[in-house]
C-alpha angles and dihedrals in degrees: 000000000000129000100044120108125130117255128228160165093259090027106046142168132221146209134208120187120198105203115192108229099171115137094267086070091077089065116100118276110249118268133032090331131112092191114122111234101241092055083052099047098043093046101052078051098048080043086051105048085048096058091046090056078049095051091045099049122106129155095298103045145273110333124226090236090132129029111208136206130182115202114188110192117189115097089001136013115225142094117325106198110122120205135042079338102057117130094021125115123192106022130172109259089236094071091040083061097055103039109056106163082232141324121248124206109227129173125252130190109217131163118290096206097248080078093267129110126233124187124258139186122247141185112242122189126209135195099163121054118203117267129187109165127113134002137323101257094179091158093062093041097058086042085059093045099050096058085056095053088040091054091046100048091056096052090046111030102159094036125095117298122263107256116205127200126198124198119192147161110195142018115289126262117206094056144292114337098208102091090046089044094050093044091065097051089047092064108075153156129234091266089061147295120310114274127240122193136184145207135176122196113197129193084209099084126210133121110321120236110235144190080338112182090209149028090242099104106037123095110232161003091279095059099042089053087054089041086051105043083054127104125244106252122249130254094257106041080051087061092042090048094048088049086055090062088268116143109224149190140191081253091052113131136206094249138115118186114195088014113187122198094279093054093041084062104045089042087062098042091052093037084053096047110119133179111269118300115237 
């Protein structure tokens, strides 16, 4: 079976996430929220680099299991990390964990033992602002993003596959997404194929699509081009979805149409799930 070598510190994976930052991404996400878009998207990804430090960190300090780059694609397409790692794209988690751009206190309501719950006050490190200004140049972002799994994959050919996750609002503008998308999936190791992931935010509320095995339930063109640039999703995220309350299928793929802040965060724990670290 694919999709099932071991990760480690001298055979490691990495993630990319193209985070659509075009104009549209300052509208309200869809629900009760409101959240913009774009707040709720960079922080499930600045919560999620810092559980994965968590997750990584032994005695001796954070290991390099995973190499992370964030791509934010509007006015410009290019590495949004902001900080003493601005500019850079896939970088060791080690040094992601050392080098937030700030740290931010929010408040947290957490149980107060008497089973309610009281407010605290929490650090919160960032490394992505929040950006809404241009296009949605999704071509050039999944070119981008293909050099860097091409370069990956030759450095590592027998480790776990790059997994890429795109995050988007809106259809792309620059042309049709399909042959970028499906440049990046042809490039692989000998665990699998590269891994592609989407997920589309909406300020237009309703119930999310999520995890679906097939195109029948979404509404248009736009969504089934996304479902269908979209991996299927492994053996083991499937587990791990199904374990989440997600019905799944061996034709389930890693895609959410209409997501709400609930289903931007769980898109990202499943999408990030790898096999065990060694």
């Amino acid at each position: 079976m694919p999709y099932t070598a071991e990760i480690s510190r001298t055979n490691p994976t990495c993630f990319v996430f193209l985070v659509d930052q075009s104009t549209s991404m300052s509208d309200p996400i869809g629900g009760d929220s409101p959240q913009k878009k774009a707040d709720v998207v960079a922080d499930a990804i600045n919560r999620l680099l810092t559980e994965l430090s968590v997750k990584c960190a032994k005695e001796e300090g954070v290991r390099d299991y995973f190499h992370v780059a964030v791509v934010g694609y509007g006015a410009t397409v290019g590495s949004a990390f902001s900080g003493a790692l601005a500019g850079r794209d896939l970088v060791p988690l080690s040094e992601v964990a050392d080098n937030p751009a700030r740290v931010d206190d929010r408040t947290k309501k957490v149980p107060d033992g008497a089973g309610g719950l009281v407010e605290t006050t929490v650090a919160f490190p960032l490394w992505m602002d929040p950006v809404a200004n241009g296009g949605t140049p999704m071509n050039r972002a999944l070119k981008y993003a293909e050099t860097l799994v091409a370069g990956w994959t030759e450095r590592y050919p027998g480790g776990f596959p790059p997994i890429v996750i795109n995050l988007t609002d809106g259809e792309s503008t620059d042309g049709d997404p399909t042959e970028s998308a499906t440049a990046i999936t042809a490039h692989s190791t000998a665990d699998g194929a590269a891994l592609l992931f989407n997920l589309h935010v909406s300020a237009a509320g309703g119930s999310p699509v999520t995890f679906p095995s097939s195109d029948a339930e979404l509404p248009d063109t736009y969504a089934r081009i996304l479902f269908a640039m979209s991996s299927l999703l492994p053996t083991h995220m499937r587990s791990y979805a199904a374990a989440q309350g997600q019905r799944v299928s061996e034709t389930t793929r890693g895609f959410v149409y209409n997501a709400d802040i609930t289903s931007v965060v769980q898109f990202l724990d499943i999408g990030t799930r790898a096999t065990e670290l060694r």
